[in-house]
N, C-alpha and C positions, 0 to 999 in steps of 0.2 A: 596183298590179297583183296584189301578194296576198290582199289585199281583196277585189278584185272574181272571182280565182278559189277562193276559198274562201268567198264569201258563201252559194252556195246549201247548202255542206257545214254550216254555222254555222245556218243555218238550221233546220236541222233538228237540230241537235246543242241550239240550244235548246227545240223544241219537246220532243225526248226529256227533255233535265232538268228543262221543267215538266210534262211528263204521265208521265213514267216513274221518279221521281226520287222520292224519300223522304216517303210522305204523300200522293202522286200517285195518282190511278188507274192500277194498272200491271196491272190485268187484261188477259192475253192468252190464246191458243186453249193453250198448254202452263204457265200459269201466272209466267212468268218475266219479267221486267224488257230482255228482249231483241227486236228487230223481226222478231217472226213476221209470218207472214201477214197476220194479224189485225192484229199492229200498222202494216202495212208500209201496209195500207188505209185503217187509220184516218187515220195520218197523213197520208195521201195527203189525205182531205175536208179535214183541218184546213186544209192547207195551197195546195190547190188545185194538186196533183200529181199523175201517176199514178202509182202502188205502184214502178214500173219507175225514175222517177224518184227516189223515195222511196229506192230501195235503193240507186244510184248515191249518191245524196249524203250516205248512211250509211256508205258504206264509205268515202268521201273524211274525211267529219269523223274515223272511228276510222283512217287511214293518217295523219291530218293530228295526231292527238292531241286534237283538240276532243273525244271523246267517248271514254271508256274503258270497257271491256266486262270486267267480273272475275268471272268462274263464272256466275251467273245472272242475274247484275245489273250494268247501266248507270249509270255516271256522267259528270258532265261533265269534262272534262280541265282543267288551267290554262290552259293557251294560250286556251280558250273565257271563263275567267272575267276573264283580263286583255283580252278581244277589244279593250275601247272604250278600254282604257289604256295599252295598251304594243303600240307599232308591231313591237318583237320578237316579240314572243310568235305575232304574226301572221307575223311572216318564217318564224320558226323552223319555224312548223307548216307553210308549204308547202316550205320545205324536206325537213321529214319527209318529205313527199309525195313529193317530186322523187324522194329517196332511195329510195322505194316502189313507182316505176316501174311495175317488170316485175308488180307486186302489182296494181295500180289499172290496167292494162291487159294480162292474162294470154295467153301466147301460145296460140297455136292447139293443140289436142290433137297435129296428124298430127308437131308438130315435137316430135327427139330430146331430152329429157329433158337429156342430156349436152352437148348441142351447145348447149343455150338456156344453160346454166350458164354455159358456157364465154363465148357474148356477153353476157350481162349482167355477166360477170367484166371484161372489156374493154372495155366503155363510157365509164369513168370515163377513158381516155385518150382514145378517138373527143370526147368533150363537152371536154377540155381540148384538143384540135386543135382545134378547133370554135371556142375562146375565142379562140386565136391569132392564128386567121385574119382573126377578129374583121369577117365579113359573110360571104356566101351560099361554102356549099362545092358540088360536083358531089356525086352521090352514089358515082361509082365511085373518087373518090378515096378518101371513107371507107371505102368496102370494098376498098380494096386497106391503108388501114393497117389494117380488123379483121382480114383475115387474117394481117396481118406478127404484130398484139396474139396471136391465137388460136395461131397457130403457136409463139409463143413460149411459151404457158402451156403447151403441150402438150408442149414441150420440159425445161420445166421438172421438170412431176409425172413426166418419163418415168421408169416404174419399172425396175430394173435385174432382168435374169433369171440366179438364181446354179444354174440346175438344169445337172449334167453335159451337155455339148453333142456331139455325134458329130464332129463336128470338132476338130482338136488346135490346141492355141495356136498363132497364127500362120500358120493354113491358110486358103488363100482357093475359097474354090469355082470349079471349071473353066467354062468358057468354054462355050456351050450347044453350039456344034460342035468342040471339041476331042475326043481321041481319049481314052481312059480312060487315068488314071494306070497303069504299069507295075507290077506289082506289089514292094516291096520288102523284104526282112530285117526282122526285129522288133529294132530297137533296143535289145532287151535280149539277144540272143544272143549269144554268145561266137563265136570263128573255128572253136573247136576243139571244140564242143557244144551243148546244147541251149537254149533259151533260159531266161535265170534265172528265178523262180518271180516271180510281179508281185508290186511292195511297195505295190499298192494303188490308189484312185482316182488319178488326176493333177488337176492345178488346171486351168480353160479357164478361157479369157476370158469375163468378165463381157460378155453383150451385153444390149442396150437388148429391155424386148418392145415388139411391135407398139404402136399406137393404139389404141382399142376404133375397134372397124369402124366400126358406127351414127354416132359423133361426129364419126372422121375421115371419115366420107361426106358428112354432111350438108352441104348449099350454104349456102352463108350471106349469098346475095342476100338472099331470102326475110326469113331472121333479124336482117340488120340492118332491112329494111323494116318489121317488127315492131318490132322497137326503136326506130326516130326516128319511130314513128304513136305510140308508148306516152308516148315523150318528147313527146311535138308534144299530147297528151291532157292532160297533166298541166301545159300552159304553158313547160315549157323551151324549146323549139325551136318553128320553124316548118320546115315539112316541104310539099314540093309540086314539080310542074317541074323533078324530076330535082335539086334539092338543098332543104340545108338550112341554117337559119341558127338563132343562138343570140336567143334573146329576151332584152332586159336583165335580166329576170330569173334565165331563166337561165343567164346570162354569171356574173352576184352568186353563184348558189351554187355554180359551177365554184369563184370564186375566194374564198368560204368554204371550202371543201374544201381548198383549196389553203393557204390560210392554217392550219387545223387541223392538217395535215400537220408544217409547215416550225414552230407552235407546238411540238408532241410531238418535233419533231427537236434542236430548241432548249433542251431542258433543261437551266438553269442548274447547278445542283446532281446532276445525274444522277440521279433520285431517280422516275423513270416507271415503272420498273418494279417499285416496290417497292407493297406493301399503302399502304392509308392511315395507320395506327399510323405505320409506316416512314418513310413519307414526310412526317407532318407531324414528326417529332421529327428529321428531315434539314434541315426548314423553321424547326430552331426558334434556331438560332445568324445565321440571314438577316437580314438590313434587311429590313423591310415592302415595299419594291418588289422585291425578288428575291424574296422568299418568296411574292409575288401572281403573279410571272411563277413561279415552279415550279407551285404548285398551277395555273395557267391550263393549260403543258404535261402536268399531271398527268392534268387533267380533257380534255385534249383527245384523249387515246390510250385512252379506255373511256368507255361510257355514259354520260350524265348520269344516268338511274335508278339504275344498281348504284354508281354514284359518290357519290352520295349517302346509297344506306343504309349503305356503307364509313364514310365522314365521320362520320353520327350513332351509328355504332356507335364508331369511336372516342373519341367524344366523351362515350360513355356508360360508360366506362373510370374508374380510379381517378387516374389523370394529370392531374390541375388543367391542367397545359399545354396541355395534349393536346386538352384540351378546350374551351379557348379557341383556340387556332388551328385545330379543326375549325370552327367556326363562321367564322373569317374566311376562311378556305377556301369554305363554303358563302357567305359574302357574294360570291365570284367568281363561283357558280355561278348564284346570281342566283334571277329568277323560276322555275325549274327548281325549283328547293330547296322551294316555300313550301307546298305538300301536307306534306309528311314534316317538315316544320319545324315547322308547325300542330299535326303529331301527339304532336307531343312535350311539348306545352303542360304538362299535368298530369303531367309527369315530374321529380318535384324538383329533381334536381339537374340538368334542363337549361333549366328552364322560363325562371330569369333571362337567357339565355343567347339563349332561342326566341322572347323579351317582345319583348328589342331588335333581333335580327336583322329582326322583323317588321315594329318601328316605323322602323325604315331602311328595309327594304324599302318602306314606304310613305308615304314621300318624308321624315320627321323627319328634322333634322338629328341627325349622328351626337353631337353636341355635347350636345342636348338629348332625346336618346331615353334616358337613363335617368328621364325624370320618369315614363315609362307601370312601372315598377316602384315596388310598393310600400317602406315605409322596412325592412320586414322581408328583402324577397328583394333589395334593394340591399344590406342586411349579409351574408344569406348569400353575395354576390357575392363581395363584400367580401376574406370569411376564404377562398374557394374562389381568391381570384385572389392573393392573399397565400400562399395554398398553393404554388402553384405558384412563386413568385416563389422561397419557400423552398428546395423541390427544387430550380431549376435556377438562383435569379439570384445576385445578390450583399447582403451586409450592407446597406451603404447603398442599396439599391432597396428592401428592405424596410420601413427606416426612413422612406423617402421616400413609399410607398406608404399611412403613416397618414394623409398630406394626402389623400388623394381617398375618405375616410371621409365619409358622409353626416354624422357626428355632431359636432357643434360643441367634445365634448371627450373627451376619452380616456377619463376614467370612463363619462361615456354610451357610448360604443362600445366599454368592456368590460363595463357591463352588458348591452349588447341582444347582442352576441356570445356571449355566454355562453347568453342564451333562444334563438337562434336555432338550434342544434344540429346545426349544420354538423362529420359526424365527423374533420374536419381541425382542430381548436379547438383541442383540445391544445396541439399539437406547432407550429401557427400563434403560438401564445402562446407557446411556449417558446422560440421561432425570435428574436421579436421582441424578448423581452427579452433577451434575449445580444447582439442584436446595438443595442440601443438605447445610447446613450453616457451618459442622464440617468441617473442612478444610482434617483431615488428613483421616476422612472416604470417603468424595466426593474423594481424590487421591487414596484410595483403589478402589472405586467402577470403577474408570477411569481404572485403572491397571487390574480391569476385564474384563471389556467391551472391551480394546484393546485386551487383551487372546482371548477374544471369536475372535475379528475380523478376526484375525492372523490364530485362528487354535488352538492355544497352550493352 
C-alpha cells in the first residue's frame, strides 16, 4: 500500500535526480536545480503529465523525503535510493507523509490560523480512537471527542492574569438584579479617626484571561472535515457517509507512534535527556542489549536527522570509546544514518569506523566486514580501540585485545603500529606493557613506545 501511494511521488523524485542532479541538464527559467515553471512543464512532456500533476507529486516525494531540496539545489533523499531494497525505507517515507498531513493538504484560507493549530494538535488522539475502535466511527462522535481534546489544550496554555483587579480577594460580583452593595467603612480606619495612610497595593487573586476570541469562536465541524479529507488524501483513513475509518495503513502508523512513545518512556538507564556525549558514556558500563534498547529510547524522543549529526559529532571527539559506541548507536539508527555516514568516509579517524558500518549496512556479515578495510586502517583500528580499552577497561582486556591484531606476531604489529600514526601510540604502548605479564614482551612493547616517543 506504500508502494502503490508513493509510486507516482517516486516517480518523479527520479526523474528530478536524472535530469536535475549533478551533471544533468539543470537548466531552468531562474537558473536553479529546483521545479520552476519551466521545469514543472518539462517534466510534465517527460513524463506524460500535466505541470499540475507534476507539482502535486513533487511536493509528496519532498513530504515523503524521496527528494531533498537544500538552498538552490535538489537531491534525491535515501528513502528514494533504498526504494527497490528496503521495504522500510518505503514505510518510513509514507509515514513522513502521514505525519505531514495538514502540509500535503492545506486548510482553507477563510479558517482561524489558531483554531487549525489547535486541530491539527489533537488529531494524534482522534486517529488513536480511530485505531481502538478499530472499523467505521460516526463523524459526530469524533467531533464531540475533538472538542473534549481542544478544550483541554485550551485549558491547559490558559495563561494566568497577575494585573491589579478592581475586585478584592474573595468578592464575587452581584447578581444582575440585585440592589447595589450598601456602602461600607474603609477597613483601615480606626473608631476614633481618620483612616490610616494606605501601606500600598494589596495582592488579588490571580484569574485566568479569557480565550483568544477568533480560536475560541471557531466551529470545528468544518475543521475536523478538513482534517479526515487531508487524512483520507494522504492514505490514512477513509472518509465518506458520515464517518470514518482507519486504513491498515493507517492503523500501522497510529501504532508506530504509539510504540515510539511507550520506547522514549522506557528508558533503561535514564539517559533521554541527556546530549549524545552524555548519553553514550551512560551506555558505556551496559550489556550490548541495554545499551541498544537506551540508544533506540534515545533516538526515539528527537530527530533522526539532528540525532545523527549528535552521534558523528561525538564520535569525532578525543574519546576512543565514545566513539565506538557512536557508531553502534548509528548501527540502530539504521538506513537513516547512511548519507552522513558516507560523508565522513575521508575523515581519518572515523573512516575505519564508516568502512564497516557501511559493509553491515549492506548486508556483510558483521563477522567478516573487516576484510573491506585495508591492513593499514585495520591497525589504526586496532590502537584506536585499544585506546579506549585503556581509558575505561581493565588489565587483562587489554592484554586480551592483542589476539584480534590482524598481525600474525607482535613484532609485526609493533612495527606497522608504529607507521601507522595513530596520536594514541604512545600511551597505548605504555598501557600495554604494564599491563602485560611476559616480562620480555612488556620490555619489547616499552622499546617501541619510546621509538615512537623519540621519533625513531
Amino acid at each position: 500500500m506504500a508502494r502503490s501511494g508513493l509510486a507516482a511521488a517516486a516517480r518523479v523524485a527520479r526523474w528530478a535526480d536524472a535530469a536535475l542532479g549533478p551533471g544533468g541538464d539543470s537548466a531552468t527559467v531562474d537558473g536553479k536545480a529546483t521545479l520552476s515553471d519551466a521545469t514543472a512543464e518539462r517534466a510534465a512532456r517527460a513524463l506524460g503529465l500535466t505541470p499540475a500533476q507534476v507539482r502535486a507529486d513533487w511536493d509528496t516525494a519532498r513530504l515523503a523525503g524521496l527528494i531533498e531540496v537544500h538552498g538552490d539545489s535538489a537531491r534525491p533523499g535515501w528513502r528514494l535510493r533504498a526504494w527497490d531494497r528496503d521495504d522500510s525505507a518505503v514505510l518510513r517515507g509514507w509515514v513522513a507523509l502521514c505525519d505531514a498531513w495538514s502540509l500535503a493538504h492545506p486548510e482553507p484560507e477563510e479558517y482561524e490560523p489558531a483554531a487549525v493549530a489547535e486541530v491539527v494538535t489533537a488529531m494524534p488522539q482522534v486517529l488513536s480512537f480511530l485505531q481502538l475502535s478499530a472499523g467505521p466511527v460516526p463523524v459526530p462522535q469524533l467531533l464531540d471527542l475533538l472538542q473534549q481534546r481542544v478544550t483541554e489544550l485550551r485549558t491547559e496554555r490558559c495563561e494566568i492574569d497577575y494585573a491589579p483587579q478592581p475586585e478584592a480577594a474573595g468578592a464575587e460580583a452581584p447578581a444582575a438584579d440585585a440592589p447595589p452593595p450598601a456602602p461600607r467603612p474603609d477597613a483601615s480606619a480606626t473608631p476614633d479617626g481618620p483612616p490610616e495612610p494606605d501601606s500600598g497595593p494589596r495582592l488579588q487573586r490571580p484569574r485566568p484571561a479569557p480565550a483568544e476570541p477568533a480560536a475560541a469562536d471557531a466551529p470545528l465541524e468544518p475543521l475536523l472535515d478538513w482534517a479526515l479529507e487531508a487524512l483520507a488524501s494522504v492514505g490514512a483513513l477513509t472518509y465518506g457517509d458520515g464517518q470514518a475509518t482507519l486504513t491498515p495503513l493507517g492503523s500501522w502508523a497510529v501504532w508506530v507512534k504509539l510504540e515510539q512513545i511507550c520506547v522514549a518512556a522506557q528508558s533503561p538507564a535514564g539517559n533521554i535527556e541527556q546530549g549524545a556525549e552524555d548519553m553514550l558514556r551512560g551506555c558505556a558500563q551496559l550489556r550490548p542489549n541495554a545499551a541498544r534498547a537506551e540508544y533506540r529510547a534515545w533516538l526515539a524522543a528527537r530527530p533522526v536527522g539532528s540525532a545523527v549529526t549528535e552521534l558523528i559529532g561525538a564520535a569525532r571527539g578525543e574519546d576512543a570509546l565514545l566513539r565506538g559506541l557512536a557508531f553502534e548507536a548509528l548501527r540502530v539508527v539504521g538506513a537513516p544514518a547512511e548519507p552522513e555516514v558516507r560523508a565522513v568516509i575521508d575523515e581519518p579517524t572515523l573512516r575505519p569506523y564508516a568502512l564497516l558500518w557501511l559493509a553491515e549496512h549492506d548486508g556483510a556479515d558483521p563477522e567478516d566486514a573487516h576484510e573491506v578495510l585495508t591492513r593499514q586502517e585495520a591497525t589504526w583500528l586496532w590502537v584506536d580501540t585499544a585506546a579506549a580499552v585503556a581509558d575505561h577497561g581493565e588489565a587483562p582486556l587489554l592484554v586480551r585485545h592483542l589476539e584480534s591484531a590482524v598481525q600474525p606476531t607482535v613484532p609485526a604489529l609493533l612495527q606497522e603500529v608504529r607507521a601507522v600514526g595513530h596520536p594514541r601510540t604512545v600511551q597505548v604502548l605504555v598501557a600495554l606493557a604494564a599491563a602485560h605479564p611476559d616480562p620480555a614482551l612488556a620490555k619489547a612493547v616499552r622499546r617501541a613506545a619510546f621509538q615512537v616517543h623519540t621519533g625513531g
